[in-house]
C-alpha positions as a printed Julia matrix, in Angstrom:
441×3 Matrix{Float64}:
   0.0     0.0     0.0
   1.28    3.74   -0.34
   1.19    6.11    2.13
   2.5     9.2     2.88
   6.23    9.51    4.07
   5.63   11.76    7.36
   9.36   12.21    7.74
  10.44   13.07    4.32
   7.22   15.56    3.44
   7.45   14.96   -0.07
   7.79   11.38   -0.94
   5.84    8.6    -0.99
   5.71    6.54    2.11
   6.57    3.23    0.0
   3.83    0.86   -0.71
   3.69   -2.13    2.48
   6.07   -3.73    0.41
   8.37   -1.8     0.46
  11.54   -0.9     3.15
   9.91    1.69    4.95
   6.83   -0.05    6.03
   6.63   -1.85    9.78
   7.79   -4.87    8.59
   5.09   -7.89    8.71
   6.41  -10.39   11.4
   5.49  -12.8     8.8
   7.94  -11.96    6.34
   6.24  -12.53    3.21
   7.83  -10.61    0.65
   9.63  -12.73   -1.71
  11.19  -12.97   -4.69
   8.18  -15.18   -6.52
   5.73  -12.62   -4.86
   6.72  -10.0    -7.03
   4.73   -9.17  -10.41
   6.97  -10.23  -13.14
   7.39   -8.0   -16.32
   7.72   -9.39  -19.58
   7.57   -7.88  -23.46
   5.06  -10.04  -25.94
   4.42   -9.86  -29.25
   2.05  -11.99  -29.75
  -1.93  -11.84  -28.63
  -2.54  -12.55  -25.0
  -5.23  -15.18  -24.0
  -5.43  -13.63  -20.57
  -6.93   -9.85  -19.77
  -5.95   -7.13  -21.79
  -5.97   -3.65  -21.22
  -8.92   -3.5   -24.35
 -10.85   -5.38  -21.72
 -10.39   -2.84  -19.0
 -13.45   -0.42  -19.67
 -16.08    1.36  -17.16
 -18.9    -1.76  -17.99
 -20.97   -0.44  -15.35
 -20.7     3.07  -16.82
 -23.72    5.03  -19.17
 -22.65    5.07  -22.14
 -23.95    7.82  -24.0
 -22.44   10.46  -26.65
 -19.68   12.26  -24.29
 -18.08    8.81  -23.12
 -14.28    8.48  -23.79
 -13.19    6.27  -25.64
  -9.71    4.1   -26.17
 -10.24    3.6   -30.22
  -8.1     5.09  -32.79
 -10.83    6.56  -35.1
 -11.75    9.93  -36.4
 -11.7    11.46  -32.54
  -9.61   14.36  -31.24
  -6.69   13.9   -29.4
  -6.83   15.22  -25.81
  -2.8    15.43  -25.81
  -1.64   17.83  -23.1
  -4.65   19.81  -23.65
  -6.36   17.5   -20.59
  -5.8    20.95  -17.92
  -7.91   23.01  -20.48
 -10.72   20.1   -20.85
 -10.88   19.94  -16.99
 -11.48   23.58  -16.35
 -13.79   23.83  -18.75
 -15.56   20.71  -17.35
 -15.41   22.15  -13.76
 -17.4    25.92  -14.84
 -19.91   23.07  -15.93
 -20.58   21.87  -12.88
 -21.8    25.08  -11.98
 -24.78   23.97  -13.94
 -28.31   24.47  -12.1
 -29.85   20.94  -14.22
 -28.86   17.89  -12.14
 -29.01   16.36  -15.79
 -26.58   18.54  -17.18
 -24.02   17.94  -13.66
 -24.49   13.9   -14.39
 -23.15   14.73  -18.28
 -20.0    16.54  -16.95
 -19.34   14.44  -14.54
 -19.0    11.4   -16.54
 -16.83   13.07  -19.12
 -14.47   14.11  -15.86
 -14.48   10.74  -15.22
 -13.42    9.28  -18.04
 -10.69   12.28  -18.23
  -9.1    11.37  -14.93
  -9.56    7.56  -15.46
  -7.82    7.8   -18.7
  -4.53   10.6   -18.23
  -2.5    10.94  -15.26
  -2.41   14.32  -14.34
   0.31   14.03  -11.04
   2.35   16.81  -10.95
  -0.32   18.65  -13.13
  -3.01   21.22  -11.89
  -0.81   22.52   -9.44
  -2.81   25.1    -7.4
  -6.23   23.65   -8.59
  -6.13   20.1    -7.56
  -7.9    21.2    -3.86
 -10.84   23.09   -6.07
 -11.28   19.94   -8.51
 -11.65   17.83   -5.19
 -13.75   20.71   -3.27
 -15.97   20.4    -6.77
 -16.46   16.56   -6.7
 -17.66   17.01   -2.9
 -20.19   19.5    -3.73
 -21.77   16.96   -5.89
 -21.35   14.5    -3.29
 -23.39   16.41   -1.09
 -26.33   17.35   -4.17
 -29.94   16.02   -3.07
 -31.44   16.06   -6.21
 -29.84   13.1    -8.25
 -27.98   10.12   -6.6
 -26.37    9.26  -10.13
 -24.69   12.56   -9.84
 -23.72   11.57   -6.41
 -22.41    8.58   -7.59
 -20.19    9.74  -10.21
 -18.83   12.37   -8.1
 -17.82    9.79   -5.53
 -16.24    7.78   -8.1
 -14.58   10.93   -8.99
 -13.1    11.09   -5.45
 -11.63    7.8    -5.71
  -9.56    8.74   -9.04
  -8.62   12.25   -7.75
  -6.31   10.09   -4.96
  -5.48    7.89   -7.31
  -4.34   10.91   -9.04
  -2.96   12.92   -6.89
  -1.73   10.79   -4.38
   2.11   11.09   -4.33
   0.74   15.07   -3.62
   1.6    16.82   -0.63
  -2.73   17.72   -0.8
  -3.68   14.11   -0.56
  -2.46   14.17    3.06
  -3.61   17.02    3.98
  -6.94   16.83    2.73
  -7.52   13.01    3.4
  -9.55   13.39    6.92
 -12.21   15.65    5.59
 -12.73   13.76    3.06
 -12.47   11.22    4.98
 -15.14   11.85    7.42
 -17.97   12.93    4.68
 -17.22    9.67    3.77
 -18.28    8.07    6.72
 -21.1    10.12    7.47
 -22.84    8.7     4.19
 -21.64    5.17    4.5
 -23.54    4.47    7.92
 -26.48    6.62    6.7
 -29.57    3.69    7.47
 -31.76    6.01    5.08
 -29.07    7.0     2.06
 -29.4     5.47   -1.02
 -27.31    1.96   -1.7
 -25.52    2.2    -4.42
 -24.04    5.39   -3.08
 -23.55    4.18    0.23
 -21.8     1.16   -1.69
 -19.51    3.84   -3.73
 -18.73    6.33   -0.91
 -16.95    2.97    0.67
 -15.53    2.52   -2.17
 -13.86    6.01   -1.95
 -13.38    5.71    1.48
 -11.24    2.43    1.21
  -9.01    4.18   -1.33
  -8.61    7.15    0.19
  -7.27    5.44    2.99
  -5.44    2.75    1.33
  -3.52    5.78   -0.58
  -3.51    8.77    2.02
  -3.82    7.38    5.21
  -1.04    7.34    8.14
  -0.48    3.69    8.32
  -1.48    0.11    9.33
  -2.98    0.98   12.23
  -5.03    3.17   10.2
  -6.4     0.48    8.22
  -7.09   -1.71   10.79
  -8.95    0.71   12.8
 -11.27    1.67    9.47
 -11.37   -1.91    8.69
 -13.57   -2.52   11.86
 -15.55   -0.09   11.11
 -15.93   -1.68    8.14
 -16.81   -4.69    9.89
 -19.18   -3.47   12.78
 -20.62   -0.54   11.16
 -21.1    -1.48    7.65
 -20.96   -4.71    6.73
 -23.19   -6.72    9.62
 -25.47   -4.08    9.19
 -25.64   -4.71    5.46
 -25.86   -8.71    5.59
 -28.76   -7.76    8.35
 -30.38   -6.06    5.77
 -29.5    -8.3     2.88
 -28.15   -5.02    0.64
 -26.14   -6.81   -1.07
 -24.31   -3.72   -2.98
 -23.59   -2.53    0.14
 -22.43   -5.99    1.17
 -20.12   -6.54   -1.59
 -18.17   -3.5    -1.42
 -17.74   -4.05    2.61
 -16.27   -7.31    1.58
 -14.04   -5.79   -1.03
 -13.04   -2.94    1.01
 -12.27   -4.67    4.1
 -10.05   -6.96    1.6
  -7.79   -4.07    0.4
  -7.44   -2.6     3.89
  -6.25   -5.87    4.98
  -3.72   -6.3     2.73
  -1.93   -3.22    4.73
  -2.74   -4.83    8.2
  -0.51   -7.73    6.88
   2.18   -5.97    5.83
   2.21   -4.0     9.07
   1.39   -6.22   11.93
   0.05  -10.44   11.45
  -1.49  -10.38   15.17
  -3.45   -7.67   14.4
  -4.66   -8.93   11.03
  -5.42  -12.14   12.89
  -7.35  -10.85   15.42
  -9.83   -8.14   13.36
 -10.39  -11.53   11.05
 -11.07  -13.68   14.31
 -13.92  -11.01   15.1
 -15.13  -10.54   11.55
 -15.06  -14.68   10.69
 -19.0   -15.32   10.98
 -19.67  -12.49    9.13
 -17.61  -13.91    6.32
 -18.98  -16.83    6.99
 -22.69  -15.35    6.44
 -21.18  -13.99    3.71
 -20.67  -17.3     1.74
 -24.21  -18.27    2.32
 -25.52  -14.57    0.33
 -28.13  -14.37   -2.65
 -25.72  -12.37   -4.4
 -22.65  -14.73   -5.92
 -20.46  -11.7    -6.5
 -20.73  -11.19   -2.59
 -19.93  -14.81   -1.77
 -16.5   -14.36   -4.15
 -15.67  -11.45   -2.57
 -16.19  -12.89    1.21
 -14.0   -16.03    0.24
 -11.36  -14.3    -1.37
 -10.63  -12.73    1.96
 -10.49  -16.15    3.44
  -7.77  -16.84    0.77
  -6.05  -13.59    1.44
  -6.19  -13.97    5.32
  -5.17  -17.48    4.96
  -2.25  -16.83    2.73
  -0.97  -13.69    4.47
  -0.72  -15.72    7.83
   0.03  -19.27    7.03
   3.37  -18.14    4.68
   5.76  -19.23    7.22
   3.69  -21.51    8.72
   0.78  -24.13    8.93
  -1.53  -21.96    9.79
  -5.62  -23.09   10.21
  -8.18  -21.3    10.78
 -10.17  -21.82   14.19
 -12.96  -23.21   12.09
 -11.37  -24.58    9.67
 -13.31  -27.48    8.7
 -16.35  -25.82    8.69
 -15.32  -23.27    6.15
 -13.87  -25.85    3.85
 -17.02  -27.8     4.14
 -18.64  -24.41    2.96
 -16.6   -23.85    0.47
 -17.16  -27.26   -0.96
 -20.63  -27.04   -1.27
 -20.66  -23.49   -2.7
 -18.08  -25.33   -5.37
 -20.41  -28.32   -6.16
 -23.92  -26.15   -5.99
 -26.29  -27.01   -8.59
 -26.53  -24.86  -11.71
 -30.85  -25.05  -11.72
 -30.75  -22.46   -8.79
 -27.98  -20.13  -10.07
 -27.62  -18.81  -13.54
 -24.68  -20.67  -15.65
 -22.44  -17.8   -15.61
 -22.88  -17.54  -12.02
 -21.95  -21.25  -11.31
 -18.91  -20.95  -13.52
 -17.51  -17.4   -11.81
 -18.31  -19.29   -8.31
 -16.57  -22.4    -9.4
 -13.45  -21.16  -10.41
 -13.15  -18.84   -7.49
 -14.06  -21.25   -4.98
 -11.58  -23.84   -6.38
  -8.97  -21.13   -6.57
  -9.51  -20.24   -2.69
  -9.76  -23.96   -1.34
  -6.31  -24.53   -3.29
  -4.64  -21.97   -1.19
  -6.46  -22.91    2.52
  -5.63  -26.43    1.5
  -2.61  -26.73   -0.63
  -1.07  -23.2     0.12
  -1.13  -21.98   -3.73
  -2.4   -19.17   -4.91
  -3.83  -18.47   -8.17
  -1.38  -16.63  -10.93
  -3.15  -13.64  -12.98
  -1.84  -12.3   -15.99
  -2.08   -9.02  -17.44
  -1.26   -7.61  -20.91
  -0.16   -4.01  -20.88
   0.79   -2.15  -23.85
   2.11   -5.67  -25.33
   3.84   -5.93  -21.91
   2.66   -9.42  -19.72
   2.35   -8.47  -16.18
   2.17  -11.44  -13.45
   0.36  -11.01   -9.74
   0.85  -14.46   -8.36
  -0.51  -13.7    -4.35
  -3.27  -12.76   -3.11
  -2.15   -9.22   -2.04
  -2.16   -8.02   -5.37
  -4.82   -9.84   -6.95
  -6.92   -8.26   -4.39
  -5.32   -4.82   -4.9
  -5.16   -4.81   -8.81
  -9.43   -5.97   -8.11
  -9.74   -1.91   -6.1
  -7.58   -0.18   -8.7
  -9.87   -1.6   -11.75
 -12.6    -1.44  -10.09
 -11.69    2.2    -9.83
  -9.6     3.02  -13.37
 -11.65    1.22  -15.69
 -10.15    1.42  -19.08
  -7.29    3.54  -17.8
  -5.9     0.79  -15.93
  -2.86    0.68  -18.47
  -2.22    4.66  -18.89
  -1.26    4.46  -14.4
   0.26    1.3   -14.6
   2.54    2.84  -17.31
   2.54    7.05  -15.82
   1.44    7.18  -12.4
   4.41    6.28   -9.74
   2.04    5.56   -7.02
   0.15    2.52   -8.97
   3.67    1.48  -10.01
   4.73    1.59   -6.61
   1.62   -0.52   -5.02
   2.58   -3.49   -7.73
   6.29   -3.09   -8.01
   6.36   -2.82  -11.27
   7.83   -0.23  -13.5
   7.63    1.44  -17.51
   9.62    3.1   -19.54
   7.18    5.25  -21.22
  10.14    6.68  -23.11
  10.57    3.49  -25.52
   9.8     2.98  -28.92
   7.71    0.2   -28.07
   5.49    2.16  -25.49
   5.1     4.74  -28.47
   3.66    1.77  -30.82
   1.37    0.13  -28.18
   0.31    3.2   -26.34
  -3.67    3.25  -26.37
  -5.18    6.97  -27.32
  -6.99    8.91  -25.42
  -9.89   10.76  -27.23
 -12.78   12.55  -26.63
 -15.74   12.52  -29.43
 -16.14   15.54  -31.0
 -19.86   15.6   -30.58
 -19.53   15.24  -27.31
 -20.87   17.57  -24.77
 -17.65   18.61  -22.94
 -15.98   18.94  -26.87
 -18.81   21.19  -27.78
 -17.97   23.45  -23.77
 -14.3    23.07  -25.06
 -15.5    25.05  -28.65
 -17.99   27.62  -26.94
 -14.9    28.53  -24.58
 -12.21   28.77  -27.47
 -15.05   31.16  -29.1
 -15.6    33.36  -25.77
 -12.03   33.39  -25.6
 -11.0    34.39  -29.26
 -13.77   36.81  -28.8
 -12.73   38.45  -25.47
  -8.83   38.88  -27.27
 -10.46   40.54  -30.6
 -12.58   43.11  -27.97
  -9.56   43.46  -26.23
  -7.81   44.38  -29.35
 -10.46   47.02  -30.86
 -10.5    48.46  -27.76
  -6.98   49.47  -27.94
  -6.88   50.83  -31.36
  -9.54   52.81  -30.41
């Protein structure tokens, strides 16, 4: 995880990986652990960063796009589109906020801005909250949330991520525990909340003590309920913060999964399959973060692997096939590492460029930064120096063969925000010709 380096003030505090994190009394860092690079020139079978899009996004005529067709280049002109986006927001229709909000999106998802916007990047975070806190449309809400999770992702090697993380932070809370807010944005202000942390926050003991909250707060509440969006990002959240908790302290990990184990455990037995994944993936990561040095079991061992092996043999007439086959393959992937201590190997193709994760840690990690890039997965992995430094892996954007892979970013020309980006150019080229009449007269 990266956090902020309180003693050198400008650096990043080096992901949990790394040499100046509390080192993990279980000494996992290895060698085979680490995401190995390698160049390809032939088609991957495995995911590739054309697969990496915003599914769960509206698409509509403003969407960016990764395509190499008759679109305009954004370039270095990404400041200007910004700006303009953000007098947008000062819109009075909801409707017209929801446009320019997805376009911003799709802006920061797809271009790293990190040393960019310097002086502005407090105002395009003090914009995304005032959406956050709109009444009128939760979709706005929504994308203005998401927008808070790519502004750390962003900016969060920045001397302002620090120093504006607990604010943000505590909106944040305020709406997750909110019994009468809406779920899906409950579900994405976690999501923000988690990332925030997991980029800006102090240290393990930071994560831990928002990962009970998590727990207590959020996630028993939400299984109570049976809000299952709400559900699934708990699960997922509480998986990312652990992954610091292990790198910082194993008895501490152990014990905030001793007190959230039945809730897990309720977890397997959801209506939603995406939920149960997400619950036994933490089993896996748990399991593999405190059993790498040695045979470690859980307390109820037995009974979870009895779980598990039902959930794996389940019958397809109550679930959907693609349901039983995403359950399957998970489940079998997370008994092979309680059981047999492996974990699965995924493989990425970047920019022609194979990438391997081959533990949990990062698996679960790479999960919160797609779920949160999209499409522009590849453009950080390649640019920004924080996602580089959560995955130990690094790019040399300089190459000729970064040049001939590199993946576009465009924006539509009939777009909305390309149509605010004309009207300004106009005002602008209009204001310099007054300006000019007025002194020759």
């Amino acid at each position: 995880m990266t956090r902020r380096n309180r003693d050198s003030g400008s650096g990043l505090l080096r992901s949990a990986l790394n040499s100046s994190r509390v080192p993990s009394s279980t000494g996992r860092t290895s060698q085979r652990d680490t995401p190995q690079l390698q160049y390809s020139q032939q088609a991957s079978r495995d995911v590739s960063d054309d697969e990496f899009d915003d599914a769960a996004s509206t698409a509509s005529s403003d969407a960016w796009v990764m395509n190499e067709d008759e679109h305009i280049e954004i370039g270095d002109e990404w400041e200007s589109l910004l700006d303009t986006a953000l007098d947008a927001l000062g819109e009075k229709r909801a409707a017209a906020r929801e446009k320019t909000l997805q376009s911003m999106l799709r802006l920061m998802a797809h271009t790293y801005m990190g040393d960019g916007l310097e002086g502005r990047r407090v105002m395009l975070l003090e914009a995304l909250r005032r959406s956050v806190r709109s009444t009128k449309s939760h979709v706005e809400q929504e994308r203005a949330l998401h927008g808070i999770s790519l502004w750390f992702v962003n900016f969060g090697t920045q001397d302002e991520a620090e120093s504006e993380f607990a604010s943000v932070s505590e909106q944040l809370r305020v709406m997750v525990v909110d019994p009468a807010g809406d779920s899906q944005v409950r579900a994405q202000a976690l999501g923000a909340l988690g990332v925030a942390n997991f980029i800006a926050g102090a240290d393990f003991r930071d994560a831990a003590e928002l990962a009970q909250f998590v727990h207590t707060r959020v996630l028993d509440p939400a299984l109570e309920s049976r809000d299952m969006a709400v559900a699934l990002q708990a699960f997922s959240t509480l998986g990312l913060l652990l992954t610091v908790v292990a790198d910082g302290d194993s008895l501490l990990l152990e014990n905030i999964f001793d007190a959230a184990f039945d809730s897990h455990m309720r977890g397997l037995r959801a209506d939603s399959v995406d939920v149960r994944v997400s619950a036994a993936q933490n089993f896996a990561l748990v399991h593999s973060a405190l059993g790498a040095d040695s045979d470690y079991a859980f307390d109820s061992q037995d009974e979870l692997i009895g779980m598990l092996e039902m959930l794996q043999h389940e019958s397809s007439k109550r679930l959907g096939k693609r349901d039983i086959s995403v359950q399957r393959t998970a489940v079998r992937e997370v008994l092979r590492t309680i059981e047999d201590s492996n974990a699965p190997e995924l493989k990425l193709n970047l920019h022609g460029r194979i990438v391997r994760f081959g533990d949990w840690t990062r698996i679960v990690r790479l999960q919160a930064f797609r779920r949160v890039l999209g499409g522009g997965l590849p453009v950080h992995f390649a640019r920004n120096e924080l996602v580089q430094d959560v995955f130990e892996v690094k790019f040399d954007s300089t190459g000729d063969d970064f040049a001939r892979n590199r993946a576009r970013v465009v924006v539509n020309p009939s777009s909305e925000l390309a149509k605010m980006r004309s009207r300004d150019i106009r005002r602008r080229r209009d204001a310099r010709r007054d300006e000019l009449l007025s002194d020759l007269d």
